[in-house]
C-alpha positions as CSV (number, residue, x, y, z in Angstrom):
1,X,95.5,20.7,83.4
2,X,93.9,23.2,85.6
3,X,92.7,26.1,84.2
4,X,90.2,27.7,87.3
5,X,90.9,29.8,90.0
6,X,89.0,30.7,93.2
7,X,90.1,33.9,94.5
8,X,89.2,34.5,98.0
9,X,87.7,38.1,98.3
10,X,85.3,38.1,101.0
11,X,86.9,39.3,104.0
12,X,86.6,42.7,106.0
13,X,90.1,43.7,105.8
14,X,89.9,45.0,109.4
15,X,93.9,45.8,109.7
16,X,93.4,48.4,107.7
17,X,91.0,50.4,109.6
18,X,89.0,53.2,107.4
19,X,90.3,51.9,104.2
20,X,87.9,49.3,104.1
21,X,85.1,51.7,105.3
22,X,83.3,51.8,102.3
23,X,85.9,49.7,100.1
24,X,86.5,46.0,100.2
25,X,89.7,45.5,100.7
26,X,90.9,43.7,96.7
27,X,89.2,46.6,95.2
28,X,91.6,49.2,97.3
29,X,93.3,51.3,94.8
30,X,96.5,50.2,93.6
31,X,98.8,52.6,91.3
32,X,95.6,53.4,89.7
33,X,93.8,50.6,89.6
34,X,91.9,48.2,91.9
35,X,94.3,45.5,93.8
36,X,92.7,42.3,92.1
37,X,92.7,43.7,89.1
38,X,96.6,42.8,89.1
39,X,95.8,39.5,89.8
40,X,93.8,38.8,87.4
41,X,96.4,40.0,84.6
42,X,98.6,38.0,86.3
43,X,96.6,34.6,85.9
44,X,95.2,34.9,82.3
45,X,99.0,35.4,81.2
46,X,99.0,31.6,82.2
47,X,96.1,30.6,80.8
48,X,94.0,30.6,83.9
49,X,91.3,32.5,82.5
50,X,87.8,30.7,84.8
51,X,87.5,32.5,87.7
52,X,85.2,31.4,90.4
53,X,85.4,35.1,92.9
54,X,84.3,34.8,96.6
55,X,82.6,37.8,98.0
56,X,81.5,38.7,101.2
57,X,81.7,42.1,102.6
58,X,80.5,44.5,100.3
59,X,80.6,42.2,97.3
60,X,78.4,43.9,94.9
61,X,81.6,46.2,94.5
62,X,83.3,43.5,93.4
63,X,80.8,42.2,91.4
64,X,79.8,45.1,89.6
65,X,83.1,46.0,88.3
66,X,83.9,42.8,87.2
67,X,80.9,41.5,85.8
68,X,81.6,38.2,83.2
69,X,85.1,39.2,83.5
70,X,85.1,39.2,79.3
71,X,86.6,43.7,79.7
72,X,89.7,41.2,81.3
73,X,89.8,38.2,78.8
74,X,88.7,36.2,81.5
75,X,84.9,34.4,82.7
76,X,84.3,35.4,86.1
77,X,81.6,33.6,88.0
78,X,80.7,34.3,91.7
79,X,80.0,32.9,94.5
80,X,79.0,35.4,97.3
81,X,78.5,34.5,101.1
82,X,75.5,36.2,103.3
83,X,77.7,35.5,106.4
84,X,81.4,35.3,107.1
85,X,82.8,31.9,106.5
86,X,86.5,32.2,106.5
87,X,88.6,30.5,103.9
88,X,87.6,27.2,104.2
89,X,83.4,28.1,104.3
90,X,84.2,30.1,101.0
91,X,85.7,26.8,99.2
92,X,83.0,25.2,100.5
93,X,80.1,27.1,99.3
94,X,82.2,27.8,95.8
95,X,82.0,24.0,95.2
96,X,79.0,24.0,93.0
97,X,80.9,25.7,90.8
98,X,84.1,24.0,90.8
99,X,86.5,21.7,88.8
100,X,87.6,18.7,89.8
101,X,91.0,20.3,90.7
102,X,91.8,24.0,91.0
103,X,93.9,27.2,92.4
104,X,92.8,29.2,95.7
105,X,94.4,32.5,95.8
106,X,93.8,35.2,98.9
107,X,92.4,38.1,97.3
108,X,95.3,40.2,99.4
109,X,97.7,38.3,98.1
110,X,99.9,38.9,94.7
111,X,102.2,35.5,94.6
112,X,104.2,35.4,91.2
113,X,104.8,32.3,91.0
114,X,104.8,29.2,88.2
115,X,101.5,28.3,88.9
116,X,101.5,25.5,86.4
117,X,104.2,23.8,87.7
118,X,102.8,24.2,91.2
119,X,99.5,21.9,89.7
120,X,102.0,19.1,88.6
121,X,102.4,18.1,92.2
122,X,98.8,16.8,92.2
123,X,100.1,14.0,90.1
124,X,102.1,12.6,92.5
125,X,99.3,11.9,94.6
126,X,98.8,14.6,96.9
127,X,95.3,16.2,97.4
128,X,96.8,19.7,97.4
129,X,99.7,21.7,97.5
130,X,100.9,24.9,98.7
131,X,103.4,27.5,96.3
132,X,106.0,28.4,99.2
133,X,108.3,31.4,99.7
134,X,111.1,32.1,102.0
135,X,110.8,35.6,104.0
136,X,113.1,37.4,106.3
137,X,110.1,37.2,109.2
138,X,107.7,34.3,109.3
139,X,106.5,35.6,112.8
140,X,103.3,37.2,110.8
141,X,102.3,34.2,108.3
142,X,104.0,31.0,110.9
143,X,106.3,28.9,109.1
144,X,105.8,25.6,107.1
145,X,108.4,22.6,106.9
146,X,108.9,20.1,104.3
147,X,110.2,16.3,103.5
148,X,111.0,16.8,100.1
149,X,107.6,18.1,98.9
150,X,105.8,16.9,101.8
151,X,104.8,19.0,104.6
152,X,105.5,17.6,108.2
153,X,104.4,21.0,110.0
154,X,103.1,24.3,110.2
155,X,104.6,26.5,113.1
156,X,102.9,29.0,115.3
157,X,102.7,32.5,114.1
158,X,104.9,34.9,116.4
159,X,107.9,32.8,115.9
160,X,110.3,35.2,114.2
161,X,113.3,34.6,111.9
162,X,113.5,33.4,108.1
163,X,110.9,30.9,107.1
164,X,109.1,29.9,104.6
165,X,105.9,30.2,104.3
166,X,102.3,29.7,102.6
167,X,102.4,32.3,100.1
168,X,98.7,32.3,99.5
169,X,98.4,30.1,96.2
170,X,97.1,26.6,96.3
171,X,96.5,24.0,94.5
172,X,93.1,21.9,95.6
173,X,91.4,18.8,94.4
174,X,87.4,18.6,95.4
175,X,88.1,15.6,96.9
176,X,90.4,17.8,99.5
177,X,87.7,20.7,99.6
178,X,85.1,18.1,100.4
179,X,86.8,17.1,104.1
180,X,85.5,21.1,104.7
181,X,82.8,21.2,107.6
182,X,79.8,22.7,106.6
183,X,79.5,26.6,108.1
184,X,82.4,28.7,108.7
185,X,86.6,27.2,108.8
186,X,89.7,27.7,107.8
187,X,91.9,26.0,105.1
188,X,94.8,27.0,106.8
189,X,93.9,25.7,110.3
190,X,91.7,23.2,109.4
191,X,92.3,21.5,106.5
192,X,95.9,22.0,105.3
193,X,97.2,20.2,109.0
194,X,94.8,17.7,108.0
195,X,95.6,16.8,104.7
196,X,99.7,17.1,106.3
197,X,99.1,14.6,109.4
198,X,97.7,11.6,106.1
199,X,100.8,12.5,104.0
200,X,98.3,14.2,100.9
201,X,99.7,17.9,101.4
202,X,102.4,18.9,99.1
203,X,104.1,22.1,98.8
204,X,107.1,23.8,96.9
205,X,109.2,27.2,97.4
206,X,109.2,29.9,94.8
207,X,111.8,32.5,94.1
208,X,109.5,35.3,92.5
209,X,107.9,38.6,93.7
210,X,104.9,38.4,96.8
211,X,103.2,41.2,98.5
212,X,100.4,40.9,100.8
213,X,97.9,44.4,101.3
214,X,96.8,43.4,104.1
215,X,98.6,46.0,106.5
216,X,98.7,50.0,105.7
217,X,102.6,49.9,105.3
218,X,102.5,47.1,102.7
219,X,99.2,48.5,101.2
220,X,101.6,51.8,100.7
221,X,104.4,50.0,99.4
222,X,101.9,48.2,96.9
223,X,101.2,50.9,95.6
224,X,105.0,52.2,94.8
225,X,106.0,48.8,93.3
226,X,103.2,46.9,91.9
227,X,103.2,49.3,88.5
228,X,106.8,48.5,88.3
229,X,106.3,44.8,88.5
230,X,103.9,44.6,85.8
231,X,106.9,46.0,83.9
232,X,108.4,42.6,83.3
233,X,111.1,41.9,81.1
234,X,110.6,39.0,78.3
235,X,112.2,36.4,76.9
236,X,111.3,35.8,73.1
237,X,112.2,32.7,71.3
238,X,112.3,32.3,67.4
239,X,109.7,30.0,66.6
240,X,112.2,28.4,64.4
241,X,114.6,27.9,67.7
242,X,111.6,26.3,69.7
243,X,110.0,23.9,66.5
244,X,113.2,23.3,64.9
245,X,112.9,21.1,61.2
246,X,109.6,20.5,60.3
247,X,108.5,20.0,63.6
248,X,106.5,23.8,63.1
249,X,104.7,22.3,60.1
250,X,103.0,19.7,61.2
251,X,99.5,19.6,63.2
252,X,100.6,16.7,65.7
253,X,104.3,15.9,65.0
254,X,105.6,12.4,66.5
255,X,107.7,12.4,69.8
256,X,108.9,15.4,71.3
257,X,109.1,18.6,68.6
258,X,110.9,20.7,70.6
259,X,114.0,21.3,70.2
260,X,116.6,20.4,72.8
261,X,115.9,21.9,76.1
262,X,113.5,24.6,74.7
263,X,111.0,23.1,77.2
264,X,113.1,23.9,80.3
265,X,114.0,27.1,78.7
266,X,110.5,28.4,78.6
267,X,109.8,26.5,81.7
268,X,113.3,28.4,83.4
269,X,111.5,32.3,82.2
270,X,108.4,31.3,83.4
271,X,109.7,30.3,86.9
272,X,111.8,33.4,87.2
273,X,109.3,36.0,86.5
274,X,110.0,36.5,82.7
275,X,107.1,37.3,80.1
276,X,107.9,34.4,77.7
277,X,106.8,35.9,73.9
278,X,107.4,33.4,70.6
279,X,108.2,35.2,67.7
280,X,108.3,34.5,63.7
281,X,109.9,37.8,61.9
282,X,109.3,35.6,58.7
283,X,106.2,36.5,56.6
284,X,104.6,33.5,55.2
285,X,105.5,31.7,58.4
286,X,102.6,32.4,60.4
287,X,100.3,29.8,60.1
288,X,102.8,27.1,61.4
289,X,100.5,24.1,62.7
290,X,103.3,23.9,65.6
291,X,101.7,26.9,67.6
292,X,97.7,25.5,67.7
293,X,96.4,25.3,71.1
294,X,97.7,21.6,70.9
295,X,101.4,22.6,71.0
296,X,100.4,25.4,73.9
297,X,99.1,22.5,76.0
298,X,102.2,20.3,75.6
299,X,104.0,22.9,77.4
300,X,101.6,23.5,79.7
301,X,101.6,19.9,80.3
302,X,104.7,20.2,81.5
303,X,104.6,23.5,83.1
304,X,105.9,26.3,80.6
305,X,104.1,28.0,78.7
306,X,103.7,31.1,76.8
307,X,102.4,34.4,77.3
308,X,102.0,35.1,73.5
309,X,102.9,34.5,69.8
310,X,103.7,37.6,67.6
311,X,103.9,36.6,63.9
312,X,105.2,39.2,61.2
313,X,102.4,39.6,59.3
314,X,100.4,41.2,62.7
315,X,103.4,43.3,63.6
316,X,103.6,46.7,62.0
317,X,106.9,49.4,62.2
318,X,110.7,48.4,62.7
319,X,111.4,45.7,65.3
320,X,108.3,43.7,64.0
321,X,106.9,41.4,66.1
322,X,109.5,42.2,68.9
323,X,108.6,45.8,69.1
324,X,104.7,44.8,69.1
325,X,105.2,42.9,72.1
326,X,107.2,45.3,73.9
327,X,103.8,48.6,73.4
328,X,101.7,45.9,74.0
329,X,102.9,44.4,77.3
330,X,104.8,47.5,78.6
331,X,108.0,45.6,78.9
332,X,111.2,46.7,79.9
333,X,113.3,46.4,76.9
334,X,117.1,46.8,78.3
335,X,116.3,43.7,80.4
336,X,114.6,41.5,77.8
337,X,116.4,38.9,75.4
338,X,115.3,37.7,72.3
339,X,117.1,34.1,71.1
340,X,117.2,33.3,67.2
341,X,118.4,31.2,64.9
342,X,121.0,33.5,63.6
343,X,122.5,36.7,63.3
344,X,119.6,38.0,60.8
345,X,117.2,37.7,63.1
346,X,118.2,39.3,65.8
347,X,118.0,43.0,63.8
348,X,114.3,43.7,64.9
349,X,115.3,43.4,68.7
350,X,118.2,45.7,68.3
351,X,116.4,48.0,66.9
352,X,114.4,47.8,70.2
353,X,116.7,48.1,72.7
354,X,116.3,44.5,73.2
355,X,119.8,41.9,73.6
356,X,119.9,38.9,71.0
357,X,121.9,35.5,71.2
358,X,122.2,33.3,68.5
359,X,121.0,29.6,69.0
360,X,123.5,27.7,67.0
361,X,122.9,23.7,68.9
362,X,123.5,22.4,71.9
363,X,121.2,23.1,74.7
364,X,118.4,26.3,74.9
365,X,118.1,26.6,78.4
366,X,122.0,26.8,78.4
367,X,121.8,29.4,75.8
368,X,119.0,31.2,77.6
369,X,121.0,31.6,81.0
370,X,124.0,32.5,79.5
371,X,122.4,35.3,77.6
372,X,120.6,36.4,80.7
373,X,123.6,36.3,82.7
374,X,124.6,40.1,83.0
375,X,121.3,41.2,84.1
């Protein structure tokens, strides 16, 4: 599975004028903090924690604040141009340092989207795909249409009306990155129509939050509701709900452990913006086998995955693990759910602020919507 990211954080930022006087235009201040900064909190929630970052104009900002990225919880490598090469000269030049397959975000871009669920369409064959998202105005971005997951065309920019449109996350295999001309180009011009006209471009829509900061009204209205967004509500399972039986007890259990739909469940939060937490309120329980780094990367193997696992004997105060999660993450409590086994343990989460529904058979991600439902 894919696990690096090139972020694209060379250019000039011209649009904004002054702003990018002395600033490059990621590392403009954002509710307190720099811009990328968001998106890197953003990608190590999904395990995306190699970063490869692109620099151009005045990159030893951007480099000196970041560093090894280890202040983050992520490795941050970089790859810095001496000229301007556009999107396509950046992958290019970033190569030496890249995977066989990996994400390209804009660096003025935030795109919440499943990103691991946008890498399984590299398995059907394509070369790269594109994470999608419908908007009231495509005239600024120009519009992208689809054959399934297929593109068949990009349109011109200037045409207005809904659309969807390139959202600024990709998906890339080197063997895509490699049809880049040497020098300066553009993914977007050059090589996406490319890749669409031999049938290897894929692309999917996603529902969740997107701001670009690359215009002083949106920069403003980044900085209003990008501090708010990071205040996500959560979804937290039992760990007895997820590994039902012995399935949490054993290093590599045979066929599927989960229990029924618990994939799709954690796969459903992920795709619609949720922080997705585990949770085992029972003390003794915390050494379960079921949540090693081999049971993280079944899900991620199929596109879920979660954010974090809170055990009881790391969880101090009433709520427990619940109420760790919640300081820890900043999450908004009244719109958060937490899904047990039975009555008993939903107590903590009460105590929290936080709704509970009992999982008593039947279908998780049925049980999931249904207590999510009201909000």
């Amino acid at each position: 599975m894919l696990r690096q990211v090139l972020i694209l954080a060379g250019g000039r930022g011209t649009r904004l004028g002054a702003l990018t006087d002395t600033v490059p235009k990621p590392m403009l201040d954002v509710g307190g903090r720099p811009f990328l900064e968001y998106l890197l909190w953003n990608l190590r929630r999904f395990g995306l924690d190699n970063i490869v970052l692109s620099t151009g104009y005045r990159a030893e900002a951007i480099e000196s604040h970041f560093g090894d990225g280890r202040e983050w919880g992520v490795a941050v490598a970089c790859s810095r141009e001496a000229r301007p090469l556009g999107t396509g000269g950046g992958v290019r030049q970033a190569l030496p340092l890249l995977d066989e397959a990996f994400f390209v975000l804009n660096g003025d871009t935030l795109f919440d989207c499943n990103y691991l669920d946008l890498a399984l369409l590299l398995e059907g064959g394509a070369k790269a795909a594109l994470a999608l998202r419908q908007v009231g105005d495509a005239s600024r971005y120009g519009s992208v249409s689809c054959d399934g997951v297929r593109v068949t065309r990009f349109g011109e920019k200037r045409q207005g009306g809904p659309g969807l449109i390139s959202a600024g996350v990709y998906a890339l295999t080197r063997q895509a990155a490699a049809l880049l001309p040497p020098g300066e180009s553009s993914i977007e011009q050059f090589l996406f129509p490319a890749l669409a006209a031999r049938g290897e471009l894929a692309a999917k829509a996603y529902p969740g939050f997107f701001l670009d900061i690359g215009l002083p009204e949106t920069l403003a209205q980044a900085g209003r509701v990008l501090p708010a967004w990071r205040r996500k509500p959560g979804v937290f399972f039992d760990c007895a709900v997820l590994l039902p039986g012995d399935a949490g007890s054993s290093p590599r259990p045979e066929g599927d452990p989960f229990a029924p739909g618990a994939v799709e469940a954690v796969k459903w939060c992920n795709d619609g913006g949720y922080l997705v937490m585990a949770v085992d309120s029972r003390p003794g329980q915390g050494e379960r086998a079921g949540f090693s780094p081999w049971m993280r990367e079944a899900l991620r193997r199929r596109g879920a995955h979660l954010d974090a696992v809170y055990r009881a004997r790391e969880a101090s105060g009433g709520g427990g693990p619940v109420r760790q999660a919640l300081e820890e993450w900043g999450m908004a409590a009244a719109a958060s759910l937490l899904v047990a086994g039975d009555a008993a343990g939903l107590a903590g989460a009460a105590s929290c602020g936080v709704s509970g529904r009992v999982f008593a058979g039947g279908s998780l991600l049925d049980c999931v919507r249904e207590g999510l439902a009201p909000s």
